[in-house]
C-alpha positions as YAML, in Angstrom:
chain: A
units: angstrom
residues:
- id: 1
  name: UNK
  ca: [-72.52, -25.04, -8.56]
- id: 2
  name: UNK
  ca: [-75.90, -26.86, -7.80]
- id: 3
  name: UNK
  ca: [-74.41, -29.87, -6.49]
- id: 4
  name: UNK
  ca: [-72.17, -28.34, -3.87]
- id: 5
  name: UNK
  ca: [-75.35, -26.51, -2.70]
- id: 6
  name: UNK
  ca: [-77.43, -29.90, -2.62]
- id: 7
  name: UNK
  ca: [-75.01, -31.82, -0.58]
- id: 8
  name: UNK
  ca: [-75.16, -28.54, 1.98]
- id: 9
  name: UNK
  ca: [-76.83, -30.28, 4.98]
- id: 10
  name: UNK
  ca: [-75.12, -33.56, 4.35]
- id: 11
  name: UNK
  ca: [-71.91, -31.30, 4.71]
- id: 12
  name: UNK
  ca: [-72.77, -29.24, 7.73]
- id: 13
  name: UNK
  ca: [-73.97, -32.81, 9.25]
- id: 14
  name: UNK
  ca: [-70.13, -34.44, 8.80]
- id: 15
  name: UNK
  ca: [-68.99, -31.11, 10.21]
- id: 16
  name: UNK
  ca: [-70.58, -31.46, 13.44]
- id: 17
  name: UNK
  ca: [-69.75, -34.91, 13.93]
- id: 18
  name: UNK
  ca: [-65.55, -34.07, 13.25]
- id: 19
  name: UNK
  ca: [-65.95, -31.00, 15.68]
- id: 20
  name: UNK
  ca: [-68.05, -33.23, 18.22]
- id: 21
  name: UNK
  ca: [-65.60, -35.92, 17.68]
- id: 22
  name: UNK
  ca: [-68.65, -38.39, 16.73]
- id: 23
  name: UNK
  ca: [-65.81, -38.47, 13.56]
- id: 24
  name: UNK
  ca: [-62.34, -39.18, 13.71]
- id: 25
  name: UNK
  ca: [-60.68, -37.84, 10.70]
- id: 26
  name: UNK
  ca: [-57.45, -40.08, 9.86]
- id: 27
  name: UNK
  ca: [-54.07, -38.68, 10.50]
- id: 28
  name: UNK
  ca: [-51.94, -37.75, 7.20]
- id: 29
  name: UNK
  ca: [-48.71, -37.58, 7.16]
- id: 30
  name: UNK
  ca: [-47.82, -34.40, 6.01]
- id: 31
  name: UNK
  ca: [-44.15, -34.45, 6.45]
- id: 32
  name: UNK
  ca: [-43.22, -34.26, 2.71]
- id: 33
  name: UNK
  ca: [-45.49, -31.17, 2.27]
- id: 34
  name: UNK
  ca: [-43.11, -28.84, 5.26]
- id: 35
  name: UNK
  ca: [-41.00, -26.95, 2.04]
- id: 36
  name: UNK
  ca: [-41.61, -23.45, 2.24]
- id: 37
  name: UNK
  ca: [-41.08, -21.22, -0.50]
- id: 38
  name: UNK
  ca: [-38.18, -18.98, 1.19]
- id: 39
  name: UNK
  ca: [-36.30, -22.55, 1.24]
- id: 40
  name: UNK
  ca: [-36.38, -22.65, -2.96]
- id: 41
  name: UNK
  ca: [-32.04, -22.58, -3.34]
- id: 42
  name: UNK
  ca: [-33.50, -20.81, -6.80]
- id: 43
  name: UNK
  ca: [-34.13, -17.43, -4.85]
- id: 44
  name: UNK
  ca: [-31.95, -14.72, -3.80]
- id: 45
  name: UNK
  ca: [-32.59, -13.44, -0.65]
- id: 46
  name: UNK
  ca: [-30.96, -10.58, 0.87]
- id: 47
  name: UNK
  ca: [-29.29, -10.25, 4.16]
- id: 48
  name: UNK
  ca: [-31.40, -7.52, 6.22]
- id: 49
  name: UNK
  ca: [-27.81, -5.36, 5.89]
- id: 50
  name: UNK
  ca: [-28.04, -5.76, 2.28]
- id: 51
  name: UNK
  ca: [-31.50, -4.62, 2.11]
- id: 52
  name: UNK
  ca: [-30.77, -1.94, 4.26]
- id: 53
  name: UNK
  ca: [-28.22, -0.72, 2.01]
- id: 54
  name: UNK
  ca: [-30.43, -0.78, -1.00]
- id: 55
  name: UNK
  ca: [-33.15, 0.77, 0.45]
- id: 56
  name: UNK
  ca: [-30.98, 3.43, 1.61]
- id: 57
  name: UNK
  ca: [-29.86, 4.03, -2.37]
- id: 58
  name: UNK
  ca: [-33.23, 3.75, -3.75]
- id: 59
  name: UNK
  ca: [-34.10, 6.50, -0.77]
- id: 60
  name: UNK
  ca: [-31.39, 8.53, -1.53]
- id: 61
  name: UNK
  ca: [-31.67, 8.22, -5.68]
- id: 62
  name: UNK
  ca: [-35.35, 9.30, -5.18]
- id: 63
  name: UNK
  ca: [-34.28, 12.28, -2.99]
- id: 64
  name: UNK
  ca: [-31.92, 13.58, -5.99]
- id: 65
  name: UNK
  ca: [-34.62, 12.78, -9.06]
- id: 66
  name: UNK
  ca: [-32.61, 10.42, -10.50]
- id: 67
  name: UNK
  ca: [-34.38, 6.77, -10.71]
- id: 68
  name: UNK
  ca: [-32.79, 5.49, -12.98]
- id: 69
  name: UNK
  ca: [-29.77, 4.83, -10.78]
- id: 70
  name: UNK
  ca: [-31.59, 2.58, -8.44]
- id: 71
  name: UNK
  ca: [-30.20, -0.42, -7.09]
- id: 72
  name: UNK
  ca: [-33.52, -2.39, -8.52]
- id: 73
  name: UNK
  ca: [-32.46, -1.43, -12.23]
- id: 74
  name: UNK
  ca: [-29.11, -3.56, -11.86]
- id: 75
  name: UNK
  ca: [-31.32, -6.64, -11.02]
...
């Protein structure tokens, strides 16, 4: 992208003013950006005791040879 690479010093000058603070950058406010995405209500989490517990089936369904029993197949 040729035009990224001819604005290079022009960049690294602007960059050395904001990190010499020559350059204030302006505050944003960010506070309608703090969602994460374990806070979607659309996904199931499990409790660690429920993971546990599955893990321990999937563990134990491997041990026998039987896969197709595991807990991830009811999902």
């Amino acid at each position: 992208m040729p035009e990224f690479h001819a604005r290079e010093a022009e960049h690294q000058r602007w960059k050395s003013g904001v990190l010499e603070g020559r350059i204030a950058l302006e505050q944003s406010d960010t506070s309608a950006h703090k969602v994460y995405a374990h806070q979607n209500e659309d996904i199931v989490r499990l409790t660690p005791d429920e993971l546990k517990r599955k893990m321990a089936a999937k563990e134990a369904a491997r041990a026998e040879g039987d896969l197709t029993s595991s807990p991830d197949r009811a999902l």
